[in-house]
SENU-416883 format. One record per residue: x, y, z of N, C-alpha, C in turn. Coordinates in Angstrom, 2 decimals. Each point is the difference from the previous one (the first is absolute). Example, Ala and Ser with C-alpha at 12.3 -4.5 7.8 and 13.67 -1.06 7.14 Angstrom:
2
(pt (13.19; -5.69; 7.80); (-0.89; 1.19; 0.00); (0.90; 1.20; 0.00)) (pt (-0.35; 1.05; -0.72); (0.82; 1.19; 0.06); (-0.77; 1.09; 0.73)) 
This chain:
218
(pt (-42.23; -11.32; 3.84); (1.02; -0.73; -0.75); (1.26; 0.87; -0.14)) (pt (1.34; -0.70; 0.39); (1.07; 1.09; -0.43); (0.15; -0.26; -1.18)) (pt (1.47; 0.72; -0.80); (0.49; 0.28; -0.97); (0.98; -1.00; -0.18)) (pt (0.28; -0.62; -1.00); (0.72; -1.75; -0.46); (1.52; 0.80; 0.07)) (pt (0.88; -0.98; 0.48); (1.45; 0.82; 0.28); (0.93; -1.16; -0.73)) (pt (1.09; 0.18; -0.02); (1.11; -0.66; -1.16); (1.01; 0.31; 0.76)) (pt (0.06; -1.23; 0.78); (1.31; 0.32; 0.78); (1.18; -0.60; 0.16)) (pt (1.10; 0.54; -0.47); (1.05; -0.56; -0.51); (1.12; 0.19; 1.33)) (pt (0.91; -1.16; 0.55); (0.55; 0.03; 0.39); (1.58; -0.59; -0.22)) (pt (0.55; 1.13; 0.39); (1.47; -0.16; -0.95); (0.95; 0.74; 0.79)) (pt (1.69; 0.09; -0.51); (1.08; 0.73; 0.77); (0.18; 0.82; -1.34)) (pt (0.66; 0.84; 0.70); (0.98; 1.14; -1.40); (1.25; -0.32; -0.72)) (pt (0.30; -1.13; 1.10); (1.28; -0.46; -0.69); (-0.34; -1.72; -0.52)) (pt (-0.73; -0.28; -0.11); (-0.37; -2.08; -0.46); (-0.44; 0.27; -0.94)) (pt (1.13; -0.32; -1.12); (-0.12; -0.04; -1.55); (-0.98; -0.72; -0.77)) (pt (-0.61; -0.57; 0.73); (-1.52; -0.62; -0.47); (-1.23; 1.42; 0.31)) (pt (0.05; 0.54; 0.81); (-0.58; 1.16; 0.25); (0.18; 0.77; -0.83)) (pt (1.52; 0.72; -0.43); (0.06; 0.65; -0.93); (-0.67; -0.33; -1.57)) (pt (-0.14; -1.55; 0.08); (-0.60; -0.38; -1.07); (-1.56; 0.13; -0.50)) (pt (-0.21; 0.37; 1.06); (-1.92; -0.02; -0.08); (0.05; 1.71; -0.27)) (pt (0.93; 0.80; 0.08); (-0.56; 1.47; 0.27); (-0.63; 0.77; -1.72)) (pt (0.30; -0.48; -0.72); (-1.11; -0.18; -1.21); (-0.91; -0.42; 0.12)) (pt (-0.65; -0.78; 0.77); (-1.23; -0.63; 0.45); (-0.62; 1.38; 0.74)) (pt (1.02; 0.16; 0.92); (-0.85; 0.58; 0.63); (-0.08; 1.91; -0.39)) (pt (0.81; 0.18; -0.59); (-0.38; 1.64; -0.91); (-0.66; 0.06; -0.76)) (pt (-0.38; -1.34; -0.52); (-1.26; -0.18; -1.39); (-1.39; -0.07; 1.05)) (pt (-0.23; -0.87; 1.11); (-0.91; 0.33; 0.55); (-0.59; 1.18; 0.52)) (pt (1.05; 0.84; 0.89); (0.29; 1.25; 0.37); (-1.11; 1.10; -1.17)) (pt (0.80; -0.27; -0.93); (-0.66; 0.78; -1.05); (-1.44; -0.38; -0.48)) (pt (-0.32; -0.69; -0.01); (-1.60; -0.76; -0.36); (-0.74; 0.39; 1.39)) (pt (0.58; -0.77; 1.06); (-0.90; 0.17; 1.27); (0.98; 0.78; 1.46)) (pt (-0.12; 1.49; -0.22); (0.86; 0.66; 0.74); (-0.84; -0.14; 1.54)) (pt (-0.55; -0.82; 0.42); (-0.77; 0.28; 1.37); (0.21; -1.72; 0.60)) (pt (0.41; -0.79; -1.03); (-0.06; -1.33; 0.39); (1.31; -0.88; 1.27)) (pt (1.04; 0.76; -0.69); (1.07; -1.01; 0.86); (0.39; 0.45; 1.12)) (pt (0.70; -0.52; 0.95); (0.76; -0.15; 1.18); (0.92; -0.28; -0.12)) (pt (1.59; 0.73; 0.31); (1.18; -1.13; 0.10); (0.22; 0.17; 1.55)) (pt (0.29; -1.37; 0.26); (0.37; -1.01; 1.01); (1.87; 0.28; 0.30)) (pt (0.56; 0.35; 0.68); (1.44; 0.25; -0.04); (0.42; -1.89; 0.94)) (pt (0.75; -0.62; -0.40); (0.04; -1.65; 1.09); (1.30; 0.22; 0.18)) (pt (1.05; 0.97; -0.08); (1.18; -0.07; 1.08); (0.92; -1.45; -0.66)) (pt (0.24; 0.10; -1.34); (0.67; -1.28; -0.34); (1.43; -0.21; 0.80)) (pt (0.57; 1.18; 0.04); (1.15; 0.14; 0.43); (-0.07; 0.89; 1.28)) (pt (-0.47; -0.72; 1.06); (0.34; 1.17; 1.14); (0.07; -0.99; 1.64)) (pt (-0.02; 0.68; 0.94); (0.34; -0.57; 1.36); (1.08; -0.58; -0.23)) (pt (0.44; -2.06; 0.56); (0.62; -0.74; -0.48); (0.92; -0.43; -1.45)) (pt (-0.97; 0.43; -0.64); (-0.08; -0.20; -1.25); (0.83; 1.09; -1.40)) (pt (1.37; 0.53; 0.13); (0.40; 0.66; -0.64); (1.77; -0.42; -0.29)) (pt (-0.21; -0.79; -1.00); (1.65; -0.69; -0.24); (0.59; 0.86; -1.28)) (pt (1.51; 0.23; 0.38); (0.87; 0.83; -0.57); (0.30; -0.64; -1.41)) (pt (-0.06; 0.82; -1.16); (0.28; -0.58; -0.98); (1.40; -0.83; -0.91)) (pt (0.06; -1.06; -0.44); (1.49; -0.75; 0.28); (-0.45; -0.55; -1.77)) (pt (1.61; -0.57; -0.51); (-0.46; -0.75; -1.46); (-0.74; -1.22; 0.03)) (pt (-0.32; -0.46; 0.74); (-0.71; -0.92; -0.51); (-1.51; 0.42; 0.31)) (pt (-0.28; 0.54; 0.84); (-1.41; 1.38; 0.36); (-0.38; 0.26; -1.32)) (pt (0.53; 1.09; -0.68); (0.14; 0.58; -0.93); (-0.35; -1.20; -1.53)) (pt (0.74; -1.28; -0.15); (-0.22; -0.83; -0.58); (-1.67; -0.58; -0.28)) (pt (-0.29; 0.18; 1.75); (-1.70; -0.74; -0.70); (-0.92; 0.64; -0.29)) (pt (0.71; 1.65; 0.52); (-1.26; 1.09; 0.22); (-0.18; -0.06; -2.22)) (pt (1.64; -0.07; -0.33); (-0.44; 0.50; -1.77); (-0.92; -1.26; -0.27)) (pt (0.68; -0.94; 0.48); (-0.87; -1.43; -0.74); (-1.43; 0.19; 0.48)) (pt (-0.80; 0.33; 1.14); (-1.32; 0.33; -0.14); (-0.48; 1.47; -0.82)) (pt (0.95; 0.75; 0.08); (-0.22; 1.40; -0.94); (-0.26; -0.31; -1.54)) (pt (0.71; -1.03; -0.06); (-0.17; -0.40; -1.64); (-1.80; -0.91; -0.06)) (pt (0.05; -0.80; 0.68); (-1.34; -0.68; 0.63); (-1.43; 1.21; -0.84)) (pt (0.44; 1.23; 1.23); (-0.52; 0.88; 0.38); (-0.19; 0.55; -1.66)) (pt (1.62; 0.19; -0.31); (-0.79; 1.09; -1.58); (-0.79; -0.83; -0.95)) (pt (0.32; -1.30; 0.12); (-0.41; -0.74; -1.28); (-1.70; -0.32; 0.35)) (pt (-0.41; -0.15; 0.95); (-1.30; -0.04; 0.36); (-1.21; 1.41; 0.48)) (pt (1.01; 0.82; -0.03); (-1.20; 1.67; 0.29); (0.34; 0.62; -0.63)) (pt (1.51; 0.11; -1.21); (0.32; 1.17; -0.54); (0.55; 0.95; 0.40)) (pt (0.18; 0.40; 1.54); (0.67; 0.73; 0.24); (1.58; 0.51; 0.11)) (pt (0.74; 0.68; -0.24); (1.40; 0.41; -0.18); (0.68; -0.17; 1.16)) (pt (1.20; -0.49; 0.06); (0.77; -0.12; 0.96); (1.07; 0.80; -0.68)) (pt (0.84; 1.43; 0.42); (0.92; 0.58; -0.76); (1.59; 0.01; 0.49)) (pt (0.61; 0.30; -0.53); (1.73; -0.76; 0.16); (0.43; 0.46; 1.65)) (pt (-0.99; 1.64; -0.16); (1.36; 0.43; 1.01); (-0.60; -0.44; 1.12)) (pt (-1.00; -0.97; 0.16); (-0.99; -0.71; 0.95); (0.94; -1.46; -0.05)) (pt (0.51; -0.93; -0.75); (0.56; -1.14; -0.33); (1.04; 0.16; 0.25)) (pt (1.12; 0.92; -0.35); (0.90; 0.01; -0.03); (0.92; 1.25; 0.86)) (pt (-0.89; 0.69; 0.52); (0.47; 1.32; 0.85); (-1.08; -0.65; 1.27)) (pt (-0.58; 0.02; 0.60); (-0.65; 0.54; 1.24); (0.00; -1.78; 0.67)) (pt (-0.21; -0.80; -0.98); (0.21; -1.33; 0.80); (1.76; -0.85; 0.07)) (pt (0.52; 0.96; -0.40); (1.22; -0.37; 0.20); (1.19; 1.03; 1.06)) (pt (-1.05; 0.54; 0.49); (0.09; 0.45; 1.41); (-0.13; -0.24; 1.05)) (pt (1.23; -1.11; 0.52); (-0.19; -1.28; 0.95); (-0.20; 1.01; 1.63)) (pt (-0.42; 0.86; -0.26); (-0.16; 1.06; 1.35); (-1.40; 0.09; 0.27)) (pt (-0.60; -0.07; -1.32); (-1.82; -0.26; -0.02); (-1.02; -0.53; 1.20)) (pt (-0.36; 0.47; 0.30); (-0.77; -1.07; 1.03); (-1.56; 0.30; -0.46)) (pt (-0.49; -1.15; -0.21); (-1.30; 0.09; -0.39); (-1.15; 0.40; 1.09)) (pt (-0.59; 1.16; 0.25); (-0.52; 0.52; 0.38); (-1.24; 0.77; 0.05)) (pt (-1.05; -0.98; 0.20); (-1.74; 0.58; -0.32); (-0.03; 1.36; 0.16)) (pt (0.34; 0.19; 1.38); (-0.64; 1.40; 1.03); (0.13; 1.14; -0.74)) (pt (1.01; 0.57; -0.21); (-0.05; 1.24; -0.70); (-1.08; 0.26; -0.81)) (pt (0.07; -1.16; -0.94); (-0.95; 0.70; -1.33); (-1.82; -0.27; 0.94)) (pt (-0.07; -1.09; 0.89); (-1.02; -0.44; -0.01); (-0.30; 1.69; 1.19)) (pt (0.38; 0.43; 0.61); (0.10; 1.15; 0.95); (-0.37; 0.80; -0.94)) (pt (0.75; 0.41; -1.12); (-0.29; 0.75; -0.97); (-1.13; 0.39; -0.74)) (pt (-0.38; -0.86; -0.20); (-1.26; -0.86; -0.84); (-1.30; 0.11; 1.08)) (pt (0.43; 0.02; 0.99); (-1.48; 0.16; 1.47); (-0.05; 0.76; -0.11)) (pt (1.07; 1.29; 0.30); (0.05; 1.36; 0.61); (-0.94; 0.99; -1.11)) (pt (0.62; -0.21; -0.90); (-1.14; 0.42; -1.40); (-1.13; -0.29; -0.52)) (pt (-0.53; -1.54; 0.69); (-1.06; -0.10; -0.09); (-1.07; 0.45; 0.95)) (pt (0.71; 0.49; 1.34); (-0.69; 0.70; 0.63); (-0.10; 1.53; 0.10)) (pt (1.17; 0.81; -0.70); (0.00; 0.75; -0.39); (-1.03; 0.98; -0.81)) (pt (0.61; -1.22; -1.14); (-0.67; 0.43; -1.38); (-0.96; -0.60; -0.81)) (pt (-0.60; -1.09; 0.85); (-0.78; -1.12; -0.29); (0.56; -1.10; -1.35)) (pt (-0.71; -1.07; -0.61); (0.32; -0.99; -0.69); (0.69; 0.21; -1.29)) (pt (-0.67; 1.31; -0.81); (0.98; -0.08; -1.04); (1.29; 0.70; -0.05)) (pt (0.25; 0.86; 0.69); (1.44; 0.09; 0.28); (0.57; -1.20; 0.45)) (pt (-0.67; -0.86; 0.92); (1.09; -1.10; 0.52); (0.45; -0.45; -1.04)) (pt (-1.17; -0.54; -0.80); (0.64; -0.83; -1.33); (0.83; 0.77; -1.19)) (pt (-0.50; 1.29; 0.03); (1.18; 0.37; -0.98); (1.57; -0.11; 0.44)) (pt (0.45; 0.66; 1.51); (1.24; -0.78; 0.63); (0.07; -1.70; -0.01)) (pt (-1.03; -0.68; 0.29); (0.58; -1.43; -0.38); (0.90; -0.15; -1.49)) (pt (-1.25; 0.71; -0.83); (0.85; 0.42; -1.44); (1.27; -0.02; -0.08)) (pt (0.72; 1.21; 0.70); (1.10; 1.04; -0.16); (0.74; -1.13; 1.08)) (pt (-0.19; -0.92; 0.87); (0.96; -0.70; 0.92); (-0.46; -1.12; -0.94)) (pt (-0.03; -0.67; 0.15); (0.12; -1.24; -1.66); (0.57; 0.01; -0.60)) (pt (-0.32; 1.19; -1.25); (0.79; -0.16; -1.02); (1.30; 0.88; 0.29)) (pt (0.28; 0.67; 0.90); (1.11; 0.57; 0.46); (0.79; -1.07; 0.17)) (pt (-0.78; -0.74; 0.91); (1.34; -1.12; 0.50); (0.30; -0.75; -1.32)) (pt (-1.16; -1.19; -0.41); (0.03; -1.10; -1.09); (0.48; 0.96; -1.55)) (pt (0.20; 1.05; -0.19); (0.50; -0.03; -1.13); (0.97; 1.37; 0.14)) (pt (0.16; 0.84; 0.31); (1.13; 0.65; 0.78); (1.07; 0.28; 0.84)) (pt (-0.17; -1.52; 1.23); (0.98; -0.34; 0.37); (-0.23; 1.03; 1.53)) (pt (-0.60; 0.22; 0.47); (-0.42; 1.28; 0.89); (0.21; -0.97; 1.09)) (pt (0.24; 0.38; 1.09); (0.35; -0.97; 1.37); (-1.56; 0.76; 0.82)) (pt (-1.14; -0.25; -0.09); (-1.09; 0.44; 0.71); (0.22; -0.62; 1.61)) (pt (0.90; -1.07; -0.13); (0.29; 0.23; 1.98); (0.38; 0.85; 0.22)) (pt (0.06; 1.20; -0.12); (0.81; 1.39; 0.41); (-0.93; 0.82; -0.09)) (pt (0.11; 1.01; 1.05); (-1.34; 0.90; 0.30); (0.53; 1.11; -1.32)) (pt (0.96; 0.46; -0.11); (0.31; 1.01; -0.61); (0.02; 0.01; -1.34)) (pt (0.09; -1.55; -0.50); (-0.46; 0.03; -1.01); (-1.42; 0.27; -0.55)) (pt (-1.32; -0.49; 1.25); (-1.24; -0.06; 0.16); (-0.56; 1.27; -0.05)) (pt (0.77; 1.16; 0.51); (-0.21; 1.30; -0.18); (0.42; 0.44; -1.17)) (pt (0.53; -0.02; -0.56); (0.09; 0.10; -1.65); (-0.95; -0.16; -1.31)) (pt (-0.49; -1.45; 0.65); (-1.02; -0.41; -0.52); (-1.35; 0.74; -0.21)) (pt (-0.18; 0.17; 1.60); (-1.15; 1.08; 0.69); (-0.37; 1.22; -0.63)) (pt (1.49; 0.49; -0.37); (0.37; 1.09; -0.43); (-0.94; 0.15; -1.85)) (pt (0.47; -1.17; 0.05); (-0.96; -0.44; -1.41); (-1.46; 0.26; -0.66)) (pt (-0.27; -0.17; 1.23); (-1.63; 0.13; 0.68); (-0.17; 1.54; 0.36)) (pt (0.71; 0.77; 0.41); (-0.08; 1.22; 0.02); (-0.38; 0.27; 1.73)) (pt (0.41; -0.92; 0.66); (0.28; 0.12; 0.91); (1.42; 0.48; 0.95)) (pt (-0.02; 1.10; 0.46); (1.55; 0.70; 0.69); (-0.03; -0.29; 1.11)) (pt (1.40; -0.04; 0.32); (0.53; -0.55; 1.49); (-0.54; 0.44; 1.46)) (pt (-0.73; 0.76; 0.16); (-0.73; 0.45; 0.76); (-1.58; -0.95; 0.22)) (pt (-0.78; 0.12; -1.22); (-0.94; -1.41; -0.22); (0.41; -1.08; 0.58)) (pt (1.09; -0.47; -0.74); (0.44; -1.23; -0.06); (0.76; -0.16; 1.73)) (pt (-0.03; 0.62; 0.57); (0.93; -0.60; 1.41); (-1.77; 0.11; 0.47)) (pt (-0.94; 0.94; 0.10); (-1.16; -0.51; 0.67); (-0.57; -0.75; -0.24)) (pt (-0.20; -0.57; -1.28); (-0.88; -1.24; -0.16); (0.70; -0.90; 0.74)) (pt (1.53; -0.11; 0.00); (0.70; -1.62; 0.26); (-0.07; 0.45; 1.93)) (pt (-0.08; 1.00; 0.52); (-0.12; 0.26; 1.36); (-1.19; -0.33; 0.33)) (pt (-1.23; -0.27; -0.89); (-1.78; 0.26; 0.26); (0.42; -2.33; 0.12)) (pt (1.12; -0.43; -0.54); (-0.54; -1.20; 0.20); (1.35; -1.25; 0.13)) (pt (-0.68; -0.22; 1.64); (1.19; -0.05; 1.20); (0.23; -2.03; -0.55)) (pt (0.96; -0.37; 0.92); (0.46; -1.22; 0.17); (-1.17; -1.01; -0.06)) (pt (-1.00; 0.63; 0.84); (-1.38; -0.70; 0.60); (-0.77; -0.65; -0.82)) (pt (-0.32; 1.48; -1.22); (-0.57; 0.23; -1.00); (0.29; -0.98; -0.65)) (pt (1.17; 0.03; -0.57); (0.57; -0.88; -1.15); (0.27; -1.32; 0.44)) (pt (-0.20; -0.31; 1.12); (-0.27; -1.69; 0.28); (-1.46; 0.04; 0.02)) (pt (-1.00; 0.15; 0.51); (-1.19; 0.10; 0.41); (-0.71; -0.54; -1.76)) (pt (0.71; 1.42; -1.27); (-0.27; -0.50; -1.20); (0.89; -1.50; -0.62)) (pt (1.02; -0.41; 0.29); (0.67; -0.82; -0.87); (-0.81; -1.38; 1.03)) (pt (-0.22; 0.13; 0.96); (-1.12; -0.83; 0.84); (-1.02; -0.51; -1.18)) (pt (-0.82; 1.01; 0.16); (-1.20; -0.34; -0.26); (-0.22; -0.17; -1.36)) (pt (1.05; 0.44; -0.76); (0.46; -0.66; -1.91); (0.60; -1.51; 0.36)) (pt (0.41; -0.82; 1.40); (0.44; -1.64; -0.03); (-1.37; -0.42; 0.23)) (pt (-0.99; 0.81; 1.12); (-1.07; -1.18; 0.42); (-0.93; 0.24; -1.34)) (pt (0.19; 1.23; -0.92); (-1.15; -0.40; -1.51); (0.60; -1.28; -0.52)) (pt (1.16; 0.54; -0.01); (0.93; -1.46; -0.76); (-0.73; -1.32; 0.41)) (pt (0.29; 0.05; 1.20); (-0.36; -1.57; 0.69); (-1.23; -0.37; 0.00)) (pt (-0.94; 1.22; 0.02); (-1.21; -0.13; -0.17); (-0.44; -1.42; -1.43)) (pt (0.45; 1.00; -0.79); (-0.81; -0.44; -1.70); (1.54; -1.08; -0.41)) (pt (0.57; -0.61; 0.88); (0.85; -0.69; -0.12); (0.87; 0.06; -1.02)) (pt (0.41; 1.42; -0.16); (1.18; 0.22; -1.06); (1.40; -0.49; 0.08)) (pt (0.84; -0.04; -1.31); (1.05; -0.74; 0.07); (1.00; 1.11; 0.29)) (pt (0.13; 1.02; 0.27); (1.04; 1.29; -0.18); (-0.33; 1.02; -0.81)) (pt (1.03; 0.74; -0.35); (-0.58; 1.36; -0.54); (0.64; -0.44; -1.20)) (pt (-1.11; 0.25; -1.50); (-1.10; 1.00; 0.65); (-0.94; -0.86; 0.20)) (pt (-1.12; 0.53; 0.74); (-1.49; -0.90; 0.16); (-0.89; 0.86; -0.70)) (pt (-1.30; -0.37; -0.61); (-0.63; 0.96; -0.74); (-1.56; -0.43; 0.70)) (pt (-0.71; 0.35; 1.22); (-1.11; 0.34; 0.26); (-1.24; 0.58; -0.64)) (pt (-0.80; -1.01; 0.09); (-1.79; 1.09; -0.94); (-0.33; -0.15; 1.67)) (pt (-0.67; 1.15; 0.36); (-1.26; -0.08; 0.85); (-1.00; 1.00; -0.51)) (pt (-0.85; -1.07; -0.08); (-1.39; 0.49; -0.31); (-0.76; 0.84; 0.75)) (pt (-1.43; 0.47; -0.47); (-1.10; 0.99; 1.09); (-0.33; -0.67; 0.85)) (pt (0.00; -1.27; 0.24); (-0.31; -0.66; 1.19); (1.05; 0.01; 1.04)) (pt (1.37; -0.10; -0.38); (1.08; 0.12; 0.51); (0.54; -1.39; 0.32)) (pt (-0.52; -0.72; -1.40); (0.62; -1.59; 0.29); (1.63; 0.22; -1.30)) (pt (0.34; -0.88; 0.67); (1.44; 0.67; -0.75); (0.58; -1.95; -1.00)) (pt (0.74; 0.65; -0.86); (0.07; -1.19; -0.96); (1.84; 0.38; -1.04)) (pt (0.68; -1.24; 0.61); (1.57; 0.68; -0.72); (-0.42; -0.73; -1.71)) (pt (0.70; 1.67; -0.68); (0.04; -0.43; -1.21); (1.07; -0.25; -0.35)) (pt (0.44; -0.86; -1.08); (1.02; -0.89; -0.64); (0.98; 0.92; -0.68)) (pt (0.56; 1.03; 0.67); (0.70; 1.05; -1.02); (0.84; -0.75; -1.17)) (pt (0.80; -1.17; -0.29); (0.88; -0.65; -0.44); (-0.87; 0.24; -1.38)) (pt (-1.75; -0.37; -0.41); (-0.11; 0.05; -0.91); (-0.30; 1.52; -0.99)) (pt (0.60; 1.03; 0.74); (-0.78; 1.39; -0.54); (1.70; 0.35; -0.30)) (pt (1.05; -0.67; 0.31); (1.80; 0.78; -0.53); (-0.10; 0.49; -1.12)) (pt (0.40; 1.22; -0.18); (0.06; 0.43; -1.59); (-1.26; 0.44; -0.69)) (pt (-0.76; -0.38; 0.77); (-1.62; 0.31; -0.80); (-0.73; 0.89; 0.65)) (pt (0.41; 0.93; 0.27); (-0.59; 1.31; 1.04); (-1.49; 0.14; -0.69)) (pt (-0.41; -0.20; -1.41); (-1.18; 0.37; -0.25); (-0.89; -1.14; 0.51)) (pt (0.35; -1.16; -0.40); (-0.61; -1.31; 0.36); (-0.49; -0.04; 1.62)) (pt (0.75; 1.02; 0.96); (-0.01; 0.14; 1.64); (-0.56; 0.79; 0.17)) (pt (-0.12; 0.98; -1.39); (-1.30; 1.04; 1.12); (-1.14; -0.13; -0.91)) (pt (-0.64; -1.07; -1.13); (-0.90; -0.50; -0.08); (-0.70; -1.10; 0.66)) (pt (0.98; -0.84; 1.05); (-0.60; -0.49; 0.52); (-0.48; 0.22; 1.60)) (pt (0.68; 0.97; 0.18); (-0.11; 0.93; 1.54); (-1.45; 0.36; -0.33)) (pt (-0.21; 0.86; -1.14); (-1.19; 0.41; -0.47); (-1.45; -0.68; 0.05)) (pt (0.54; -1.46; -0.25); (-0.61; -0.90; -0.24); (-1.09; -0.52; 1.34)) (pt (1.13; 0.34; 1.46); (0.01; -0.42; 1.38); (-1.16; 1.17; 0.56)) (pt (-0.06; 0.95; -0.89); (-0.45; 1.44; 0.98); (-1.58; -0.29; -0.20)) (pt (-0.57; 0.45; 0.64); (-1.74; 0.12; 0.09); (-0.06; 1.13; -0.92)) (pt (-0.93; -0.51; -0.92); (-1.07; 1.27; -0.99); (-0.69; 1.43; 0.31)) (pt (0.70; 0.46; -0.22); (-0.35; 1.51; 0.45); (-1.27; 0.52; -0.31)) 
């Protein structure tokens, strides 16, 4: 029998994502062996439009969506500094590159503590995480120096990082998720079952009593 996995699939930059990441640091902390993040490339290949006012207009109107239903902070110089930088281009790769390179690095909980530090960097600091140099800063955070940090992102090529944002669409498509985030149980059998994240917003304890709930008796 394997080990039951919690696999969440999401971008660094889809403010619904950012919304679950209380969900998922409260789990983290209860069950440090349980999750997976899934990187799905919200913004990448085709898919990366320059930021303009009326852009900017729906992103607050779902940001507001966003705080009033998970609690999480959206901060000025994020509202009013970094999205009113019609030069912006919304851009997965960096952080999601970022976010690999360290997880192969440094394995899972460093990744997620940089998901941390690129999140709330961006959503409430105003941090432009499409920019590598800002990403090294971040890193820097982590206690990782520029020397580290150019080998991990060298250890994981173009290939790599499609091969993963791949195989985070066919889970997607799999368990017929609607976008990010998707929130995956697979069990010891390895039958897999999407849970309803919409009803755990705000209730991080309520989410990892019922994760708890999902796990086999030790």
């Amino acid at each position: 029998m394997a080990s039951p996995i919690l696999h969440w699939i999401i971008d660094p930059i889809c403010g619904w994502s950012y919304g679950v990441l209380p969900l998922i640091n409260a789990a983290e902390e209860k069950f440090p062996n349980l999750q997976r993040l899934h990187l799905g490339g919200l913004y990448s290949a085709n898919h990366q439009p320059q930021m303009t006012a009326v852009m900017r207009a729906q992103i607050i109107h779902y940001d507001e969506q966003i705080h009033q239903l998970t609690g999480v902070d959206f901060g000025d110089n994020y509202k009013n500094g970094l999205l009113k930088d019609t030069t912006l281009i919304m851009n997965s790769i960096p952080a999601t590159h970022a976010l690999l390179s360290i997880h192969q690095g440094l394995g899972h909980g460093s990744m997620l503590s940089l998901l941390n530090l690129i999140q709330q960097g961006y959503y409430q600091k105003g941090l432009n995480v499409t920019q590598y140099s800002v990403l090294v800063q971040l890193a820097f955070e982590l206690g990782i120096d520029d020397e580290q940090w150019s080998k991990y992102l060298d250890a994981v090529d173009q290939n790599l990082m499609d091969q993963s944002i791949h195989h985070a669409r066919q889970l997607l498509a799999h368990v017929r998720g609607q976008g990010f985030p998707t929130l995956v149980f697979e069990n010891q059998s390895g039958e897999m079952n999407k849970i309803p994240i919409h009803r755990f917003y705000n209730k991080p304890q309520d989410f990892v009593q019922f994760i708890d709930q999902q796990l086999p008796n030790a």
